[in-house]
C-alpha positions as CSV (number, residue, x, y, z in Angstrom):
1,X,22.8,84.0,-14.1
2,X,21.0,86.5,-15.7
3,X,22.9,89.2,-18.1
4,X,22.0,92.3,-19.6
5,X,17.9,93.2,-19.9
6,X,17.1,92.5,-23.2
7,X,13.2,93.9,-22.7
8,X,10.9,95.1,-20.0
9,X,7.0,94.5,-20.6
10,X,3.9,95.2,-18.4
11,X,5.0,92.1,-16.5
12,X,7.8,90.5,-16.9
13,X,11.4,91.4,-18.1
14,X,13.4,89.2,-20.4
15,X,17.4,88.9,-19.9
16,X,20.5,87.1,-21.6
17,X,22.2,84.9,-20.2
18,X,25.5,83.3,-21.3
19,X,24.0,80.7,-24.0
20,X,22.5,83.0,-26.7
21,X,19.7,80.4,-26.9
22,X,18.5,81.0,-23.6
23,X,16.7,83.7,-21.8
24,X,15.5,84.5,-18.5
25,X,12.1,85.9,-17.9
26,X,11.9,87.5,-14.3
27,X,7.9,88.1,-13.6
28,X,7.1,91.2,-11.7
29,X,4.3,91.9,-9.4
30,X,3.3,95.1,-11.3
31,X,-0.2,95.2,-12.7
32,X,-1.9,97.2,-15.8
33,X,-5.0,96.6,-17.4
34,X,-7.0,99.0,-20.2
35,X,-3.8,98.8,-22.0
36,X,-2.1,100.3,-19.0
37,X,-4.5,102.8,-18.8
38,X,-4.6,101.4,-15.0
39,X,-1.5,100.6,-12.8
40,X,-1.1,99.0,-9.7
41,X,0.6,95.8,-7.9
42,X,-0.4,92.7,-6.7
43,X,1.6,91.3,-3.8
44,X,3.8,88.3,-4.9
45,X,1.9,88.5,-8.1
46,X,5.2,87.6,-9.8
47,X,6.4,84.6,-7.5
48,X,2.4,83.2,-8.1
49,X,1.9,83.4,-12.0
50,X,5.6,82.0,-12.1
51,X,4.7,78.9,-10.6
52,X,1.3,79.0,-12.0
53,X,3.2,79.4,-15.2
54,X,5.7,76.8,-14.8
55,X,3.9,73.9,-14.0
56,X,0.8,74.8,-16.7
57,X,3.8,74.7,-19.1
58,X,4.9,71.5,-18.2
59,X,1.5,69.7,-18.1
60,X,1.0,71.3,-21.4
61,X,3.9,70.0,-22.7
62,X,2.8,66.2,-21.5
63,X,-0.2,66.4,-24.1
64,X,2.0,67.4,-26.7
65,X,1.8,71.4,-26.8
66,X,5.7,72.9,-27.4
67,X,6.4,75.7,-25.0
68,X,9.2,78.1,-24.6
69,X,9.8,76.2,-21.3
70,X,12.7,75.4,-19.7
71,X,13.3,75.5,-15.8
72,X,12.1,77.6,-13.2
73,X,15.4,79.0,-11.3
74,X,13.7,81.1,-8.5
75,X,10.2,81.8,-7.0
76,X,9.9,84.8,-9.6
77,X,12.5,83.4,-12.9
78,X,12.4,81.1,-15.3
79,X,14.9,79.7,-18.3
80,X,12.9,80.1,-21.5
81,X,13.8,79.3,-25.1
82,X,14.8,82.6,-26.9
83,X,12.1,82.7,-29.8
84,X,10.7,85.4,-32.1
85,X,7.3,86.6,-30.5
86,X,4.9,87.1,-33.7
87,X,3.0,90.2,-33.3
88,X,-0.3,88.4,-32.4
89,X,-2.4,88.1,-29.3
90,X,-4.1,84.9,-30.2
91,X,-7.5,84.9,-27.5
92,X,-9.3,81.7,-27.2
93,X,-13.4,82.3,-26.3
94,X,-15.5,79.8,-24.8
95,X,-17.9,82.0,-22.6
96,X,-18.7,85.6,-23.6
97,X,-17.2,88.5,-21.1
98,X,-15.0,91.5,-21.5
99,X,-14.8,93.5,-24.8
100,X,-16.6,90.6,-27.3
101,X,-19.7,91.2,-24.9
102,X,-19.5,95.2,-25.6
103,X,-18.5,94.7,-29.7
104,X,-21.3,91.8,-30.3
105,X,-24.2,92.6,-27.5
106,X,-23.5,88.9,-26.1
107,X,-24.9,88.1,-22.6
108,X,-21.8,88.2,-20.1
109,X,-21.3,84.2,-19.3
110,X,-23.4,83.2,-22.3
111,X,-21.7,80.2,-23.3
112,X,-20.8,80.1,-26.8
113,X,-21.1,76.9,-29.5
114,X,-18.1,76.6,-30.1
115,X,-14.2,78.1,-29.0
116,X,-13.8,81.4,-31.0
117,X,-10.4,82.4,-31.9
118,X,-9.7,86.2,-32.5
119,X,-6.2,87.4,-33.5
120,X,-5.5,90.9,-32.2
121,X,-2.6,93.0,-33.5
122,X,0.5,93.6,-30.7
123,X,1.2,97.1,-30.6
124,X,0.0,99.2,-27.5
125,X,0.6,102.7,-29.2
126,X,-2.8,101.1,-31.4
127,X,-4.9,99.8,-28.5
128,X,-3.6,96.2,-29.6
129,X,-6.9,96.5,-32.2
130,X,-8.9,93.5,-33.1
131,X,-7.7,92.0,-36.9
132,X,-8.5,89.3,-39.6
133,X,-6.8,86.9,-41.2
134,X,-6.8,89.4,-44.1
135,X,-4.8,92.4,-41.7
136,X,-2.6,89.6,-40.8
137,X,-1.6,88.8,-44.6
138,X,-1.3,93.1,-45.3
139,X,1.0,93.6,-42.3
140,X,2.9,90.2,-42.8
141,X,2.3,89.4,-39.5
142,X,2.3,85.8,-40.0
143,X,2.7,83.7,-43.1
144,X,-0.7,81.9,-44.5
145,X,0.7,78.4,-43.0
146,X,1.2,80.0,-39.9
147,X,-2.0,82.0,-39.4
148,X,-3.1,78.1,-40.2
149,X,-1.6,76.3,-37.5
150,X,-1.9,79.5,-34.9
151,X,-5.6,78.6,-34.8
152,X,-4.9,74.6,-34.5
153,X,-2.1,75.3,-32.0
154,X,-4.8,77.8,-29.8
155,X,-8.0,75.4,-30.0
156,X,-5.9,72.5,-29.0
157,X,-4.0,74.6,-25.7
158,X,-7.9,75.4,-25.2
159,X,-8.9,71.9,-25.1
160,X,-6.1,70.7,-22.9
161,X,-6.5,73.6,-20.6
162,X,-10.2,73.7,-20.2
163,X,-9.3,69.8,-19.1
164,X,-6.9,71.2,-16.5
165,X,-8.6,74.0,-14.9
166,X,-11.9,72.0,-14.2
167,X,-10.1,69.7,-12.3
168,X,-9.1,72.8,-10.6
169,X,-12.5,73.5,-10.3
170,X,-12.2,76.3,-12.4
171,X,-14.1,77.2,-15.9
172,X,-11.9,78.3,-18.3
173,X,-13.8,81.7,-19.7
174,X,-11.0,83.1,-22.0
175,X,-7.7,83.3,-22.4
176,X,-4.6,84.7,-24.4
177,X,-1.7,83.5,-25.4
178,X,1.4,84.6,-27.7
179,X,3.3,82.6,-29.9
180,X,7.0,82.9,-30.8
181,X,9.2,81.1,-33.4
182,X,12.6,79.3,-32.6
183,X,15.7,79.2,-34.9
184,X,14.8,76.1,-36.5
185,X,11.2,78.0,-37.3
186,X,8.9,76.2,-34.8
187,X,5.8,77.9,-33.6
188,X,6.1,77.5,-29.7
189,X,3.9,78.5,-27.2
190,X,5.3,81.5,-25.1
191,X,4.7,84.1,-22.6
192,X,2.7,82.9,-19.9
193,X,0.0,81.2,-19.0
194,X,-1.6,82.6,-15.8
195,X,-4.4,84.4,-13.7
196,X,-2.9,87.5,-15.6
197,X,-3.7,86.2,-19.0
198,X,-7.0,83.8,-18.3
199,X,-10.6,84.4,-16.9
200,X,-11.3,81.8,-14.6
201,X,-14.5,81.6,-12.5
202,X,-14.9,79.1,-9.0
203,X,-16.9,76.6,-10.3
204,X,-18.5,76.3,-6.7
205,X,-19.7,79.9,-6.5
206,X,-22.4,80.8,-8.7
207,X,-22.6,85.0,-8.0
208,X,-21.2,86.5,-11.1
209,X,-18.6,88.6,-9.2
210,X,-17.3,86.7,-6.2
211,X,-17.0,83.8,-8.7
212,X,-14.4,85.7,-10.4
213,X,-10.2,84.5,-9.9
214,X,-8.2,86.4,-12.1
215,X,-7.1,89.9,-13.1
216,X,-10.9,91.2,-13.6
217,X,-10.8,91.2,-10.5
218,X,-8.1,94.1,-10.6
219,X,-10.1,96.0,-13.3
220,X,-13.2,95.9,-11.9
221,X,-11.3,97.0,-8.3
222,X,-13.4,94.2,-6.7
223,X,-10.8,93.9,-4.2
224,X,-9.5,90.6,-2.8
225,X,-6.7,89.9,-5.8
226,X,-3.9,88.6,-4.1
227,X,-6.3,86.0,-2.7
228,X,-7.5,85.2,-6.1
229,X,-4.4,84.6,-7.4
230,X,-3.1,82.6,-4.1
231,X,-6.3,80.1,-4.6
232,X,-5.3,79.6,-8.4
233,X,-1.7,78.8,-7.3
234,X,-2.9,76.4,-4.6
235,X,-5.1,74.5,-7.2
236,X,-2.6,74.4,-10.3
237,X,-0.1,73.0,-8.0
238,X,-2.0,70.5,-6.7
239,X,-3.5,68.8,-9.8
């Protein structure tokens, strides 16, 4: 059972619950984008990343990744560790789209060489600005060791998730994830993993905007996002 609200983000909120180590994250179908700039809803949105979320979490944690994870409790909850969120959005690149292509002049959907990691500070009243390794160390964001083993921990999620998703039939563009620390200081991998937080592209369809399956599809009011996030859903759940 869920106790008092401990915190209410763009979309999800986070409650006690009668074991101080345990939390409950309810996901909401309310959706933002342009550091909510741009409201809306997606129908069942919450129900769909939760199960998206929950069994992405679960594979991950086959191949060795160490997520917040604990249960799923109800179509739209789940039981998650209660950990320290470090004020880092940690985005994994492997094909150029969104704000890289408008700061770098890259080709949207030129594939890159390699992953790129890029660390962006948490705090919306900033615009959640792009930093270094050198901000991170000024803001004690992170210690050194951590910054460290943010970037291993990212690049190996990437590698097991690009993995995943193409036997979705899905190309893993991009994707963010945030990291929090437990009481016994281990970096775990929390938040959420989902259409919300990814950009994924239908490997079958080759135009550049019907091909898209995640929240772009909300910013770029391309219509159709329910559906998007339905198909994703249908596919997680059945690999």
């Amino acid at each position: 059972m869920s106790g008092n609200k401990l915190y209410e983000g763009k979309a999800k909120i986070l409650f006690t619950t009668d074991d101080p180590h345990i939390l409950l994250s309810r996901y909401k179908d309310d959706a933002t984008a342009f550091n909510a700039l741009k409201k809306g809803t997606i129908t069942n949105k919450g129900e769909m990343n939760c199960a998206i979320a929950s069994h992405i979490f679960q594979y991950l944690e086959t191949q060795g990744i160490a997520t917040h994870f604990i249960q799923q409790v109800s179509p739209n909850e789940m039981q998650v560790a209660a950990v320290k969120i470090l004020p880092i959005e940690v985005v994994v690149r492997n094909i150029a789209a969104g704000s890289i292509c408008k700061r770098l002049g890259l080709q949207q959907g030129q594939a890159l060489k390699i992953p790129l990691v890029e660390f962006f500070y948490k705090n919306d009243d900033l615009g959640d600005p792009l930093i270094t390794d050198a901000h991170v160390a000024m803001l004690d964001l992170a210690t050194p060791e951590q910054v460290v083993q943010l970037k291993e921990l990212a690049l190996n999620i990437n590698q097991h998730l690009q993995t995943f998703f193409d036997r979705c039939n899905l190309i893993l563009v991009d994707f963010k994830v945030e990291i929090g620390v437990d009481r016994k200081g281990q970096l775990l991998l929390a938040d959420e993993i989902s259409p919300d937080t990814c950009r994924l592209w239908d490997k079958a369809i080759a135009d550049p905007t019907e091909r898209i399956m995640d929240k772009d599809r909300f910013r770029q009011d391309l219509g159709n996002v329910a559906e998007a996030y339905q198909e994703v859903m249908k596919r997680v759940l059945s690999s």
